[in-house]
N, C-alpha and C positions, 0 to 999 in steps of 0.2 A: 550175710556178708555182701557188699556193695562192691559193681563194676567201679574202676577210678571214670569211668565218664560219668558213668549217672552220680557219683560224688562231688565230682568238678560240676557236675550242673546244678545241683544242691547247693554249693555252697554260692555260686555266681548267683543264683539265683537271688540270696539273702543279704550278699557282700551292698549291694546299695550304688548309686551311682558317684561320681566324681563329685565334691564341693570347690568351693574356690576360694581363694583369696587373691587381695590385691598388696603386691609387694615392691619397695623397692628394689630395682634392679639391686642393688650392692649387698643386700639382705636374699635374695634369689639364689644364689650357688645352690647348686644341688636341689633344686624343685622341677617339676616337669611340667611346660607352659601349656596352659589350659588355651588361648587361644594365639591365632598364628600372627605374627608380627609382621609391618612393610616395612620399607625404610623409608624413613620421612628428608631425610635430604642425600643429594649427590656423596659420595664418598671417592675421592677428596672433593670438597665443598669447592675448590676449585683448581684451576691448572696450577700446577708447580713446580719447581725443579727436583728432580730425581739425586740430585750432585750439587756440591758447593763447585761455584764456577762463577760464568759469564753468560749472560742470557742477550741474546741478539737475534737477529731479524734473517735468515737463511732464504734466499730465494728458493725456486722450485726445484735447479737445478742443484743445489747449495753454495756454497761457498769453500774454495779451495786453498788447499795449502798455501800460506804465506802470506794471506788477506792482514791486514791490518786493520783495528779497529780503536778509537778512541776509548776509555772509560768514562763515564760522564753519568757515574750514578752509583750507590751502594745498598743493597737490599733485602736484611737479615729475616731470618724467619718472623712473623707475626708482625710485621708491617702490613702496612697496606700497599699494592701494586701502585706504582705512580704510571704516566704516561709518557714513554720516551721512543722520538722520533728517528735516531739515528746513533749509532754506537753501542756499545757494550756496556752492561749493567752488572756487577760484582754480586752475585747474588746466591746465599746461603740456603742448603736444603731444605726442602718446604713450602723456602718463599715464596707468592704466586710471582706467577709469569707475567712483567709489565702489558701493558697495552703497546703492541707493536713489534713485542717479541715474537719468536713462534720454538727456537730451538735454545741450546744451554749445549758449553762446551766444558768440560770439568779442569779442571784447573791446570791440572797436573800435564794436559795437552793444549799449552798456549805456551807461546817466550811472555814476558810480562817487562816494558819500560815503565820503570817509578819516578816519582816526582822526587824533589828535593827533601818533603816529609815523610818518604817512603810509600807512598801511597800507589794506587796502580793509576797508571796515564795513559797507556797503549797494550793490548794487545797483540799479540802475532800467532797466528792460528798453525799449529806442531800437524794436525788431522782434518780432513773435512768436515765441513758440519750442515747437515741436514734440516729441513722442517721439522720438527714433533722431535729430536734428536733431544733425550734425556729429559723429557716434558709429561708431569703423571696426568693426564688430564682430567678435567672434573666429572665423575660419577664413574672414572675407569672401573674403580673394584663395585660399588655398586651405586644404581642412580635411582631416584628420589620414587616412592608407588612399588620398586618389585617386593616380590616377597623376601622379608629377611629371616625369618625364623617360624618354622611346624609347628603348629599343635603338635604337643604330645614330647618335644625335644627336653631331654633334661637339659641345664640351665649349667654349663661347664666357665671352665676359663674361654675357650674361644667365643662361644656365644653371649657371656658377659661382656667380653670386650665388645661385640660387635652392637649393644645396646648403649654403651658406652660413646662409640666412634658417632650413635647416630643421636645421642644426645633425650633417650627414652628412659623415662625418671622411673618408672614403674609398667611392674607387668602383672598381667593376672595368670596365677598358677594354679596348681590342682590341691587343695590342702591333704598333707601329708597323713595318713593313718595313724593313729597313736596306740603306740601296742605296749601293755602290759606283759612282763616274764615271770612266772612262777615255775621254780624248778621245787620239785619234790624229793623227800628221802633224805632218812635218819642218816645214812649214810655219809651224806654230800658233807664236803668242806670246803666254803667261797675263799676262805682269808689264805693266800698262799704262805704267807708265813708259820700257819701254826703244822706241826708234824702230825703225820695222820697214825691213829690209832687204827685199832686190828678194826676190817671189816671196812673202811671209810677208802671213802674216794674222792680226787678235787672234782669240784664243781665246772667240766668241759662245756657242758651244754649251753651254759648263759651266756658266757664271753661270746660264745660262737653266735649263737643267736641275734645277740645285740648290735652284731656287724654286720654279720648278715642282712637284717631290718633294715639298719640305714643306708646299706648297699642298695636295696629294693625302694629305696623312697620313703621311706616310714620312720616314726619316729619312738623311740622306747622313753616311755613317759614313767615307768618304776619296774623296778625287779624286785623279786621275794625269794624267799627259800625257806620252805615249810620242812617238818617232819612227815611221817608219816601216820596224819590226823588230821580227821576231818574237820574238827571243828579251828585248826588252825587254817587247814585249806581255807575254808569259808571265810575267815579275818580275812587272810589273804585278799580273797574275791572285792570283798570289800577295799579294801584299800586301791584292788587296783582301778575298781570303778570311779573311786573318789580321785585320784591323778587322773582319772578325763581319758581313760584307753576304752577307744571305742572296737579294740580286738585285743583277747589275750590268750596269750599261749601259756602252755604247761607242759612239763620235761614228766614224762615216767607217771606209772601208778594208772595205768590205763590198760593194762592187760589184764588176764584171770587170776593172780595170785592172791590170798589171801590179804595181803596189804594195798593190794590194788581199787583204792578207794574214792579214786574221781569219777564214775559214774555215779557212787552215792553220795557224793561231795553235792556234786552238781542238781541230782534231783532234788537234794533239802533246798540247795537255793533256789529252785522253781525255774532251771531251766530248762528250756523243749530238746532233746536229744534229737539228731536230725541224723546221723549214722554212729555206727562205732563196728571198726574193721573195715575193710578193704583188702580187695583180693590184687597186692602190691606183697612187692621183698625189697626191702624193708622196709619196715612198717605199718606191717597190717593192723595194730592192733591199734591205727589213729582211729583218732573219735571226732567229733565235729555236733557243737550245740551254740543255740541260739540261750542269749541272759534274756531277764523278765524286759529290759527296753531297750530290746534289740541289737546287745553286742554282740559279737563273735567271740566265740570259745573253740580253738583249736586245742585237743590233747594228743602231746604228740609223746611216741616210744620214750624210754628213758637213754637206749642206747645211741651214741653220738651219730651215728650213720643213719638210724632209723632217724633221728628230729632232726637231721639235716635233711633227708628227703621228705619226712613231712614240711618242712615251710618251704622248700622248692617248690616240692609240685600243686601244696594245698594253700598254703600260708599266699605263696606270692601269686597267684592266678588274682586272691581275694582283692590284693593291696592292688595288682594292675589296673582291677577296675575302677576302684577307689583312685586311681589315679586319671581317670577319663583313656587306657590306651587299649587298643583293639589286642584280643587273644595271639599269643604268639605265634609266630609261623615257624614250621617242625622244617626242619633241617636233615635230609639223612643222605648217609653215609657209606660206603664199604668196611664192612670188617678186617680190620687186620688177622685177627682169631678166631678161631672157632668157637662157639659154645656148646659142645655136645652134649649136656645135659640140662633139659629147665623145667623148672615143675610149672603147672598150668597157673603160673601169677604175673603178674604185670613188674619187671623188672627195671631197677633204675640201678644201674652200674658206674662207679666210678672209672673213667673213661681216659682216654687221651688222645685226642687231635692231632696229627703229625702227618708230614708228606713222608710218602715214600721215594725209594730211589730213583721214582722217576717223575718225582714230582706229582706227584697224584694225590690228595686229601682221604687218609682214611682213619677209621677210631678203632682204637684198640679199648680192648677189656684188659683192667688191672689187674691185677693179685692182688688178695687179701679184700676179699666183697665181703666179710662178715661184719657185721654191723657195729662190731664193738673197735673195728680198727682205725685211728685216727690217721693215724701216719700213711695211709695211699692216697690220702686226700693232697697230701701236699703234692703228689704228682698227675694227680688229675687238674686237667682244665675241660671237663664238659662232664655230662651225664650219659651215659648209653639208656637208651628208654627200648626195652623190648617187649611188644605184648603180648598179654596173658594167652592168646591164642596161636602165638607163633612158636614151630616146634622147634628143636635143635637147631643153632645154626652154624652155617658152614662161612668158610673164608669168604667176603668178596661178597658176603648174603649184605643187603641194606639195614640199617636201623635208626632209629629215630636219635639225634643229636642236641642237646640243648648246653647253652653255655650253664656256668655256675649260679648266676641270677639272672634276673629276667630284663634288668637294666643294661649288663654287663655285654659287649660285644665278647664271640668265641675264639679265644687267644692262643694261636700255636704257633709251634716252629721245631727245626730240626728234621732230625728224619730219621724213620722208625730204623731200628735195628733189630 
């Protein structure tokens, strides 16, 4: 039975490096940028007005209440600036700032004399108005050469726009892992509408899985759902090689039970067993093998807690690097609770983040850590990681913290009671 490090370095070992592709930006959402972006022009491209108003010429000292000013121009968004020497220019948010202008008074603080066509004639200034006075200027939010976007940044709404604003057609990203799901067992039942017969259970595992992946960056290229037979497993294997999944997971049939038939699944198809077990709760009875060209095979527990912390802790370390991003950085925390019993394994507990009453960041241990309970996951937002060498622990002892995926920042609020 394998340390979880010397397994985590097994499997990094074999997970392979990052590939790439090049994408358009509008096809990008959700991929993590392989290399780090500038901006290529001023953002705003140039000066403008902040306000629909009147764009005029403000000495240094400004210009004070009561000033009077001609109109002698009008200036909507997506014009071009003209060049105007003297007076007040009518001019719509956006619009660049004329030659000769330097401030902008917004409308709503001028008196305004009209012409006979209603049009504006004069101004009469309600407030002072200053140089730079309501004027965004060109490369305020960012200017032309800095950096605009990390390696390694997934690809959101904000950072689309900002590839958007700077007029960058395509980016090159990290290409996405393609994971095949095989759940196992006579048992399972995928189709929610059929009613379950004595002995059968729905199929939790998949749905969860599938989200989970693409929460991680990765992409589910086919799902299956065998009995408990080997020679269906192995169709299985096959098919899922043929969807092009260069990593597949398996739900159950990896422990010691007599139906427990994925290590000899696996050997007929000639793959290299690289561990099976780990000294982890839940989950010890994951397994981890390499296919005859070189995919990844993770077999994780059958029970919903245990194949959730198998693709946290095993599944997603693989897909990060396959993503080009450096190993995650551990996080820890004070305990809310005690844990005065632990046997000698490496524990991953359903957790929860929360200030305390005086504002202090600590993670509490759930109820209901048995592998088979779904329902404390909804109130978890992290993982508690405690090692296999750490003994009992008391209030206020540290432990290791990790969010729910490896993409996902750690989400709290409230305060513990």
């Amino acid at each position: 039975m394998m340390d979880y490090a010397d397994a985590l370095q097994e499997i990094l070992a074999l997970a392979g490096a990052a590939q790439l592709d090049t994408l358009p930006c509008a096809q990008a959402a959700g991929r993590v940028l392989a290399q780090a972006c500038s901006a290529q022009e001023h953002l705003p491209p140039f000066d403008n007005t902040a306000m629909d108003g009147y764009a005029l010429f403000a000495p240094e000292n400004g210009l004070p209440v009561g000033s009077k000013l001609p109109v002698v121009g009008l200036l909507p968004a997506g014009d071009a600036a003209g060049d105007y020497q003297a007076g007040a220019i009518e001019i719509m948010t956006g619009a660049p700032i004329p030659s000769g202008c330097n401030a902008v008074i917004p409308v709503e603080c001028i008196g305004l004399t009209q012409r006979e066509d209603s049009s504006p004639a004069e101004i009469e200034l309600q407030e002072p108005v200053h140089p730079g006075q309501h004027v965004r200027k060109a490369g305020e939010d960012i200017r032309a050469g800095e950096p605009l976007l990390a390696a390694g940044c997934r690809l959101g709404a904000v950072e689309t726009t900002l590839l958007a604003a700077q007029g960058i057609e395509s980016v090159k990203v990290a290409r996405s892992p393609r994971i095949a799901i095989i759940s196992t067992g006579k048992e399972l039942v995928d189709d929610p509408r059929q009613a379950l017969a004595a002995g059968q259970i729905r199929n939790s595992n998949r749905p969860y899985l599938q989200l989970r992946a693409a929460d991680a960056g990765a992409e589910v290229v086919s799902t299956d759902t065998v009995s408990d037979d080997i020679d269906a497993f192995v169709t299985a294997l096959d098919r899922a090689l043929a969807s092009g999944a260069d990593m597949i997971i398996s739900t159950g049939a990896v422990s010691m039970g007599r139906f427990d038939f994925v290590p000899e699944a696996l050997q007929r198809f000639g793959a290299t067993m690289r561990f099976h077990k780990t000294r982890i709760r839940p989950g010890k009875p994951i397994l981890f093998a390499t296919l005859p060209d070189g995919q990844l095979f993770f077999g994780l527990p059958g029970n919903p807690v245990s194949s959730a912390v198998g693709f946290r802790f095993f599944v997603e370390p693989a897909i990060r690097q396959r993503l080009g991003l450096p190993a995650e950085s551990a996080l820890r925390l004070p305990l809310a609770n005690a844990l005065p019993k632990k046997p000698p394994l490496r524990l991953h507990l359903k957790g929860r983040v929360e200030l305390d009453a005086e504002g202090r960041l600590r993670a509490r241990i759930l109820p209901g850590q048995e592998s088979f309970r779904i329902r404390p996951l909804l109130d978890a937002n992290c993982w508690i990681v405690v090692e296999h060498d750490r003994p009992a622990l008391a209030e206020s002892d540290l432990v290791i913290v990790v969010s729910l995926c490896h993409l996902s920042p750690l989400v709290f609020s409230g305060v513990l009671t």
